[in-house]
C-alpha positions in Angstrom: -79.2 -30.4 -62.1 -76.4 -30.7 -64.5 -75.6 -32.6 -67.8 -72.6 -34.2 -69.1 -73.9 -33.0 -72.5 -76.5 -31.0 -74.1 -80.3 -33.3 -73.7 -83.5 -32.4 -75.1 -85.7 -33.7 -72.4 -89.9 -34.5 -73.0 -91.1 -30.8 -73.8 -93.5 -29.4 -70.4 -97.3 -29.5 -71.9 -97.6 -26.2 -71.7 -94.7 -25.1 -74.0 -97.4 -26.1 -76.8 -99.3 -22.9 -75.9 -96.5 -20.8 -77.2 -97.5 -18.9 -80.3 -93.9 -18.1 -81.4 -91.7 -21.6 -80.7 -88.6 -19.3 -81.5 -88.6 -17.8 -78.1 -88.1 -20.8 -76.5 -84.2 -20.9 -76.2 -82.0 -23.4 -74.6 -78.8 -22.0 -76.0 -76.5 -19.4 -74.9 -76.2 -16.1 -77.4 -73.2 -14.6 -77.7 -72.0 -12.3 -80.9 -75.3 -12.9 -82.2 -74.8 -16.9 -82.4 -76.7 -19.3 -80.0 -74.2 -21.3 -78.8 -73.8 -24.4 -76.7 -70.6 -24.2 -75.8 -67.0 -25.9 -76.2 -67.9 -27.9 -73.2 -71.6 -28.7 -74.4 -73.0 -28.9 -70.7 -76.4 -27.8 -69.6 -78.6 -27.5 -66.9 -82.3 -28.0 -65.9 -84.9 -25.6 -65.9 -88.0 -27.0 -63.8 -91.4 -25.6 -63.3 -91.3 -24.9 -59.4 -95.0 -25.5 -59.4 -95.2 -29.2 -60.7 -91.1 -30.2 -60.8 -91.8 -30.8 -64.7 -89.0 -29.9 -66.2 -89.4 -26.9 -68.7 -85.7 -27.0 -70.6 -82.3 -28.2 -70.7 -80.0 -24.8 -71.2 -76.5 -24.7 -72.4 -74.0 -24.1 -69.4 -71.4 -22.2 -70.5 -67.8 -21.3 -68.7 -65.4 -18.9 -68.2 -63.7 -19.1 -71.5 -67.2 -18.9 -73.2 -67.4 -15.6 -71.0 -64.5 -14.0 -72.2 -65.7 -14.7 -75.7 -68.6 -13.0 -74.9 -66.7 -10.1 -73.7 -64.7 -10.3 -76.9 -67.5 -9.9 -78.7 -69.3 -6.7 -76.9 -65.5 -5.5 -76.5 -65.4 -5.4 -80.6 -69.0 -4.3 -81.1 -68.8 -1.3 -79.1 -67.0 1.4 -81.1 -69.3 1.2 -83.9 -72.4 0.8 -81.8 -71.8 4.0 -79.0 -70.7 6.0 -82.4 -74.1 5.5 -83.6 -76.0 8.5 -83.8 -78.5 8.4 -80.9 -81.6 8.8 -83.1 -80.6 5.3 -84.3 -79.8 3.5 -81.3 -83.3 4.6 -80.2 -85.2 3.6 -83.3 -83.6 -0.1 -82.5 -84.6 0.2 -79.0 -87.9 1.3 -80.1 -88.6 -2.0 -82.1 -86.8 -4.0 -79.3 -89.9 -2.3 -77.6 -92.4 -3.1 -80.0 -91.7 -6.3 -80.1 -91.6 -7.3 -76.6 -95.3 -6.2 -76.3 -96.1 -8.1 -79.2 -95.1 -11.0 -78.0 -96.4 -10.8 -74.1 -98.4 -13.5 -74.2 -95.5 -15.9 -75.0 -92.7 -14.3 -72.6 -95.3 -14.3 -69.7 -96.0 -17.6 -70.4 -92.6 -18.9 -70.2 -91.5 -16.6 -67.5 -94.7 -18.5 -65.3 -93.0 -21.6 -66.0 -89.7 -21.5 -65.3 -90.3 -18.5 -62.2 -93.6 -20.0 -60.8 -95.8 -16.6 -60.4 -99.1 -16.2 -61.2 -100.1 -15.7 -65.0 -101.4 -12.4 -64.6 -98.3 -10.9 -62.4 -96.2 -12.1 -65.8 -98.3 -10.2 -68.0 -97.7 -7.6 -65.7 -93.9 -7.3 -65.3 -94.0 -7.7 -69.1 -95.5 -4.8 -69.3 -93.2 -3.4 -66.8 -90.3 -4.9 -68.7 -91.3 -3.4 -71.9 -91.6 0.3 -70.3 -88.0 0.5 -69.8 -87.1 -0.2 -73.0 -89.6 2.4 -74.2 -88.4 5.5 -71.6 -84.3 4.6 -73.0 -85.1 4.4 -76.6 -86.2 8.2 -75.7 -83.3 8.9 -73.0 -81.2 7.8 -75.9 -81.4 11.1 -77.6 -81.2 12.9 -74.8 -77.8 13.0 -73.9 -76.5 16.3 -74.2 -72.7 18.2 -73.5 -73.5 21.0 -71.6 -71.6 23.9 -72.2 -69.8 25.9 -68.7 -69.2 29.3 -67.6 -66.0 29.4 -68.2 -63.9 30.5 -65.6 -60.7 31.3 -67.5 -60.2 34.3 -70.0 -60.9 33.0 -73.4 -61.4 29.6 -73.1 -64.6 27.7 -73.8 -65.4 24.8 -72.1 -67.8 21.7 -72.7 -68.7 18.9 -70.8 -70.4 15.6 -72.4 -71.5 12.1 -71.2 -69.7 9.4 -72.9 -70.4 5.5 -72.9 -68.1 3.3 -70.7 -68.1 0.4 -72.3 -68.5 -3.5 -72.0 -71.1 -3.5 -68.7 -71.6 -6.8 -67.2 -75.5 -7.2 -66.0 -76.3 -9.5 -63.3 -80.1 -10.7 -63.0 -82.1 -12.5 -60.5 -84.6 -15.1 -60.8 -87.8 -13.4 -59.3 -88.1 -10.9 -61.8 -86.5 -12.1 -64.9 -87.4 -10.3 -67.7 -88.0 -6.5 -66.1 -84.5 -6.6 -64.0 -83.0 -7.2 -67.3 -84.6 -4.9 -69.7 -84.4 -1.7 -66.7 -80.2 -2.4 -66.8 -79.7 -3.1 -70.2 -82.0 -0.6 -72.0 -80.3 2.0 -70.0 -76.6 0.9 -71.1 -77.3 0.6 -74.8 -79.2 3.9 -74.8 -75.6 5.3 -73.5 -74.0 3.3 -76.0 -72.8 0.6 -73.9 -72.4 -3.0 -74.9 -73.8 -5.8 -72.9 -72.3 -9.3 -71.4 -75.9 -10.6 -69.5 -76.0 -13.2 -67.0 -79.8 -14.4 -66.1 -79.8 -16.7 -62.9 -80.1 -20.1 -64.0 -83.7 -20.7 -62.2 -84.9 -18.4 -64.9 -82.8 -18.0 -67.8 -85.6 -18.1 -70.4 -86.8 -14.9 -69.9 -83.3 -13.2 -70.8 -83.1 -15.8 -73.8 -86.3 -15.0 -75.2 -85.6 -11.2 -75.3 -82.2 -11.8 -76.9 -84.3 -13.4 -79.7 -86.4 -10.2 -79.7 -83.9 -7.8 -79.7 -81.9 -9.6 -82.6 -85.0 -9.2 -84.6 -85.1 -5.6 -83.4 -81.8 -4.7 -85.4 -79.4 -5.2 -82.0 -75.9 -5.9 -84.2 -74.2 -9.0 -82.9 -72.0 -8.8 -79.9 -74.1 -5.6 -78.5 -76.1 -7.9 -76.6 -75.0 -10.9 -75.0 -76.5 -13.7 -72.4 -74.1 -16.0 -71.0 -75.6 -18.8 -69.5 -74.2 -21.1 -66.9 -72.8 -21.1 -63.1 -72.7 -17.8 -61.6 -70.0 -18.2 -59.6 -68.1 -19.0 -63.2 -69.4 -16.7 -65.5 -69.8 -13.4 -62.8 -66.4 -13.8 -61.7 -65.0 -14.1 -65.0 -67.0 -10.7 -65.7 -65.5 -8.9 -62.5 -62.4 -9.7 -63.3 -61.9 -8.8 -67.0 -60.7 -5.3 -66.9 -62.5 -4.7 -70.4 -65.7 -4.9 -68.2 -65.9 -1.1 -67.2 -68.9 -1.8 -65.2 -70.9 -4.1 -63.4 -74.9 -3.9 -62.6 -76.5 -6.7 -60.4 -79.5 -7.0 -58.4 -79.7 -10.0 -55.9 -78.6 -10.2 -52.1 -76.4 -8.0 -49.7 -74.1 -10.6 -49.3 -73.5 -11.6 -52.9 -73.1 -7.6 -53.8 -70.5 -7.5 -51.5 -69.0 -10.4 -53.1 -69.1 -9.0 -56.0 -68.1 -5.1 -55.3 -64.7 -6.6 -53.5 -64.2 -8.7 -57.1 -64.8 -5.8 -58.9 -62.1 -3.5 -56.6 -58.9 -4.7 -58.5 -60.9 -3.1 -62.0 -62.0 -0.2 -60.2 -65.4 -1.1 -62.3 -68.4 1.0 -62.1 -70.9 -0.4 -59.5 -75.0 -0.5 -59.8 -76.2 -2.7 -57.1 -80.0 -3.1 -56.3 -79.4 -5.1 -53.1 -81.6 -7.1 -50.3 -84.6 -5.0 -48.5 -86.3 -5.5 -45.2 -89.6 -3.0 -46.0 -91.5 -1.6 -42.9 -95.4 -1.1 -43.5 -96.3 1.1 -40.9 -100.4 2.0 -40.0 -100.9 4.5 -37.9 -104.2 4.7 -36.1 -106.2 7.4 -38.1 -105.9 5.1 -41.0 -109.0 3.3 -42.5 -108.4 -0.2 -41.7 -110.0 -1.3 -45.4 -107.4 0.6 -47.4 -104.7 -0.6 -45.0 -105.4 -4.1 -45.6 -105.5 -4.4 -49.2 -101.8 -2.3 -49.3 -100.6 -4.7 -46.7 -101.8 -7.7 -48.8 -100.5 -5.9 -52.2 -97.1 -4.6 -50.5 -96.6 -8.5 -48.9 -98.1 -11.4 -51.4 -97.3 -10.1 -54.5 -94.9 -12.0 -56.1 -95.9 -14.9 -53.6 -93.6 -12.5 -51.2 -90.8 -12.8 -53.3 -89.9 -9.0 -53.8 -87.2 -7.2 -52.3 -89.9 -4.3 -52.2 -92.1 -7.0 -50.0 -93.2 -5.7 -46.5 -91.3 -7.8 -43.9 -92.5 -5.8 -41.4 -95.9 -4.4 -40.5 -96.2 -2.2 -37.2 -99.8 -0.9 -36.8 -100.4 1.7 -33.8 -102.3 -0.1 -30.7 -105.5 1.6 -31.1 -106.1 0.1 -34.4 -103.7 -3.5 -34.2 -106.9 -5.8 -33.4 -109.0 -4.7 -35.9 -106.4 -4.6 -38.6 -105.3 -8.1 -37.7 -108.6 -9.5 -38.0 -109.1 -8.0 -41.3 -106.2 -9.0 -42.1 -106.5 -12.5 -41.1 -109.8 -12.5 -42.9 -108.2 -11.2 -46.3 -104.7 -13.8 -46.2 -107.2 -17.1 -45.8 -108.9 -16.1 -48.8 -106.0 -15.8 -51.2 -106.1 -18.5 -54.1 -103.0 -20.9 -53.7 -102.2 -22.6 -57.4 -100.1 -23.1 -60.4 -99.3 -19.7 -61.8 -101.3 -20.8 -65.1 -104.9 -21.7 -62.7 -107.1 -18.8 -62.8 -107.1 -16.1 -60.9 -104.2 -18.1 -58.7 -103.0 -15.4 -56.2 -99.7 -17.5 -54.4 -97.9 -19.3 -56.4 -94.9 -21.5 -55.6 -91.8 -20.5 -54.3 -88.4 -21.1 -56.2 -86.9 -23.3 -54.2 -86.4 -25.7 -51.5 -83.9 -23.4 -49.3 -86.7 -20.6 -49.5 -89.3 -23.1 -48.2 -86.8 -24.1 -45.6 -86.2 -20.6 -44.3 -89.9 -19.0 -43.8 -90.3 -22.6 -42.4 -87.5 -21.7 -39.6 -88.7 -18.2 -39.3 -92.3 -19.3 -38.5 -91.0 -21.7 -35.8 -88.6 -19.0 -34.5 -91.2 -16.0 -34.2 -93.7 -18.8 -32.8 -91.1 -19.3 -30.0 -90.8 -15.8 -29.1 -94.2 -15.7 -28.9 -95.9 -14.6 -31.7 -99.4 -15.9 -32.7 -100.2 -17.5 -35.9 -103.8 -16.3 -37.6 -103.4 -17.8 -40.7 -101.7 -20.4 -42.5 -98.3 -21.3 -40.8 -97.2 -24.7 -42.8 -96.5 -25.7 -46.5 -99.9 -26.0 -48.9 -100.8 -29.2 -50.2 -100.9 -27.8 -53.8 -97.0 -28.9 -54.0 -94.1 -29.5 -52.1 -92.5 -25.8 -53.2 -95.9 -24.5 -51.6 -96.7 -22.2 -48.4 -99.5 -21.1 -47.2 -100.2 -17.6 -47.0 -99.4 -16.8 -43.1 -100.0 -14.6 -40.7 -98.1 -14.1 -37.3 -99.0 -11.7 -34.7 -97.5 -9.9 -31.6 -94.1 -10.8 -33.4 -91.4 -9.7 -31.1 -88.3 -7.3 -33.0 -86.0 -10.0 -32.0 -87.2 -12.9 -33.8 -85.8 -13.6 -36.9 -88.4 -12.9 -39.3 -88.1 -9.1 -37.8 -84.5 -9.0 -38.4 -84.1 -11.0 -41.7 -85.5 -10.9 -45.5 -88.0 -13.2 -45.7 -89.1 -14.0 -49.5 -92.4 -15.8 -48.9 -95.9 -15.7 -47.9 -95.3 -14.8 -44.6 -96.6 -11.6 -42.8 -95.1 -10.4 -39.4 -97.3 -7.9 -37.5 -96.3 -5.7 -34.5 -98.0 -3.2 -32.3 -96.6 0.2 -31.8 -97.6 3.1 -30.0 -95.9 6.7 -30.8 -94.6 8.0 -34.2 -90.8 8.7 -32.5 -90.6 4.7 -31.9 -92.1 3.4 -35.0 -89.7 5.2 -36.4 -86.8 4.3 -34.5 -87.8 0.7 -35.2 -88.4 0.9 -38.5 -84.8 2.1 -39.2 -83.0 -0.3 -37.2 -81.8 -2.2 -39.9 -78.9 -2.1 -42.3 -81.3 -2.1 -45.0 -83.0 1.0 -46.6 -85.1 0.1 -49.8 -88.6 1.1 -49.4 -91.1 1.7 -46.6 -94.4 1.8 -46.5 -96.6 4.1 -44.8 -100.5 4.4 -44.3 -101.9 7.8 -42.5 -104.3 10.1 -43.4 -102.6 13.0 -41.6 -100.7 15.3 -44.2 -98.3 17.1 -42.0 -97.2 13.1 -40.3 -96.7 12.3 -44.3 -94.6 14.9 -45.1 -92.7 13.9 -41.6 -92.5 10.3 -42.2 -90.9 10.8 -45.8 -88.2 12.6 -43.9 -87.4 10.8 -41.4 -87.5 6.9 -42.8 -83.8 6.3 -43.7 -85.1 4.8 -47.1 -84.5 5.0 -50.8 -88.2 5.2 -51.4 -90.9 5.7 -49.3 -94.8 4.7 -50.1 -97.7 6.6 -48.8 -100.9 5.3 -49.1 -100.1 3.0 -51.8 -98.0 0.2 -53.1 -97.4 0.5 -56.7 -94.9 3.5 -56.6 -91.6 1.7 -59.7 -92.0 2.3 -62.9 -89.2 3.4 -65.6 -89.5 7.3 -64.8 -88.6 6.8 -61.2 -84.8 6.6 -59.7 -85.7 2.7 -58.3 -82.8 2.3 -55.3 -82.3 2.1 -51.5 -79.8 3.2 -49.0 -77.2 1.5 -46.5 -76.7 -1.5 -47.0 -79.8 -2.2 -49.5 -77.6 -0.8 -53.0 -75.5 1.7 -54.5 -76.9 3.9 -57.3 -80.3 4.6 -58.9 -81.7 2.5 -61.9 -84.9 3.8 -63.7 -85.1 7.6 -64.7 -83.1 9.7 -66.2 -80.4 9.1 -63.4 -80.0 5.0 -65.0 -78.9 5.8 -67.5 -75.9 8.3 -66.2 -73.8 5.4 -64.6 -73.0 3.9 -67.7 -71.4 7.0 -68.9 -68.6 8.9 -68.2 -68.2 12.6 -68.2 -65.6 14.4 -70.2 -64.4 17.8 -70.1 -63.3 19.8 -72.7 -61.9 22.9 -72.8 -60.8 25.0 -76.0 -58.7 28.0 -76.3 -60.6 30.7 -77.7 -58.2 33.3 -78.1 
């Protein structure tokens, strides 16, 4: 919902638990100022859960944009000739901080995103790791010196900052998509034009506040506020933009990588998913069924890393289904701030609308529905946790990202087709894989056509690890010491030594 001009609407009750009111934003910042803009427009921010709205934030436009880019443009030579010692110690506060302030930045991410209380704490945490592992990659940035292949000549090669990089966040995890970008381009000495979806843009305001506090000099970090289609295109086509780093759907990163072709801008794309979870019959159906719950209704099954698709061999399917079944119907369906809540809402109408269309569809083909199946009376935005069975590969759900509470199970019989099945798709995030025998393990690691494969477990991200898929699921690895080299550039140098 948009505004002809900037409104302060009735404050959402729960905005009086906030300890610090200053991270409650509805501005844009850009070159350290919060800023409406010259238009004075802004948008809604409503609480999924309830519809209550949460903010009015200040929609800014193109021009706004290339302010923005302005400022990072002009900030950059002083802050990537910072020694790295003191671009960490700010990114260490920035770190500091953040933790300090949990509480309140999961609190307002539960708000605006809709998950659970205690999954915001969570990625809060997570958020704040990345900005801990850079402030150390910082300083770790060496030249390298080379064998030098030509009589008398030394030769040096270094990694040096790009630039103004434009980051690109989505709305289901808003504050730990931005931190694992951005903490990786400032460590390199980058300078940053942000973009938070405008579902969530709190998040991404409330760590602007933070990292001003931390010492971040204006124009360093920026977050531009406003339509995407505005403010992203006027990122990918600014040539000062050297780079561009977005998570969100296939299709928009395709969008976006042809914008970005006339600039020749560096690309870091975490892109859609379609995750296999695949039990073979030697696993213990327990352990199984708390990874498949974990690896599908986290996040109320709005994770890219979510398991769309779960083949369990034949020996094993009925028991695991019944489990299964068992373990969905008791999951807690509430407002992210109700205890223990363990589904919360979804984000929007058109997600509703499409596990809606994929539970008809697999239904149609078929399949058999064990639990759930239809939107929860806690709120229109609602779905009940759901399980289909005997779900055919050609139905949708098989074939398509689903971002809900909906789990598709299939039977399977030998390792060769699982994993023939499994990789027919032009996705290739994660997979998932439960088996207690070590020599299939080691197999099925090598065979899935995935970025990342899971064995036994869920929780495998975290800032040391190169987070990224293959095909048609990304390009490049965020996370580990490998985020941090796409914002730089190498440079060669060679001296005469004679």
């Amino acid at each position: 919902m948009m505004s002809a001009h900037f409104a302060r609407p009735k404050r959402h009750d729960a905005l009086d638990r906030l300890v610090d009111r200053r991270l409650y934003r509805e501005l844009g910042y850009v070159d350290g100022q919060w800023t409406a803009g010259e238009t004075g427009r802004s948008f809604e921010v409503a609480d999924p859960a309830s519809g209550a709205s949460v903010a009015w934030v200040a929609s800014l436009d193109a021009a706004q944009t290339s302010v923005a880019i302005d400022a990072a443009s002009r900030a950059f030579p002083k802050w990537h000739s910072l020694p790295p010692q003191e671009r960490s110690k700010i990114l260490r506060k920035w770190y500091e901080l953040i933790v300090a302030a949990k509480q309140d930045l999961a609190l307002l991410m539960t708000l605006e995103q809709g998950k659970p209380l205690a999954e915001s704490l969570g990625e809060i945490d997570y958020a704040a790791s990345f900005v801990e592992w850079y402030a150390e990659e910082a300083k770790r940035l060496n030249a390298e010196s080379v064998s030098s292949h030509l009589p008398d000549a030394e030769m040096i090669v270094r990694r040096e900052a790009l630039g103004v990089v434009g980051v690109v966040t989505p709305w289901n995890f808003p504050s730990a998509m931005l931190t694992r970008k951005a903490a990786a381009a400032l460590a390199a000495g980058c300078t940053i034009v942000a973009h938070p979806s405008s579902e969530t843009p709190l998040s991404a305001l409330a760590l602007a506040e933070l990292g001003e506090r931390a010492g971040l000099p204006a124009g360093v970090f920026n977050v531009v506020t406003g339509d995407a289609a505005t403010i992203v295109g006027a990122l990918c086509d600014d040539a000062r933009v050297r780079a561009m780093s977005f998570t969100g759907s296939t299709e928009i990163g395709r969008l976006i990588a042809g914008k970005c072709a006339a600039t020749m801008k560096r690309l870091v794309m975490e892109l859609g998913g379609h995750a296999p979870l695949i039990v073979f019959d030697d696993a213990d159906i327990n352990r199984a069924v708390s990874i498949a719950v974990d690896a599908k209704f986290a996040t109320s099954g709005q994770d890219c890393l979510a398991a769309n698709r779960i083949y369990v061999q034949r020996a094993a399917y009925e028991r695991f289904c019944n489990a299964f079944a068992e373990r969905i119907a008791a999951l807690k369906v509430a407002h992210g701030l109700v205890a223990d809540a363990d589904i919360g809402p979804l984000m929007h109408e058109r997600a509703i609308a499409k596990v809606e269309e994929q539970v008809a569809d697999a239904l149609k083909h078929g399949a058999r529905c064990l639990a759930g199946g239809k939107r929860h009376e806690a709120g229109k935005l609602f779905f009940e946790p759901t399980l289909l069975a005997d779900v055919p590969d050609e139905a949708l759900i098989m074939r398509e990202e689903t971002f809900g509470p909906v789990a598709a199970v299939t039977p399977f019989d030998t390792e060769d087709e699982v994993v023939a099945r499994a990789n027919d798709t032009e996705y290739g995030l994660v997979a998932y894989v439960v088996t207690e025998n070590g020599a299939r393990q080691l197999r099925m690691g090598r065979r899935l056509d995935y970025g990342m494969v899971a064995i036994n477990r869920v929780k495998i991200t975290g800032a040391p690890v190169p987070f990224g898929g293959v095909k048609q699921s990304g390009i490049g690895r965020e996370g580990s010491r490998h985020g941090i080299e796409a914002f730089t550039d190498l440079k060669y140098l060679c001296l005469d030594a004679a």
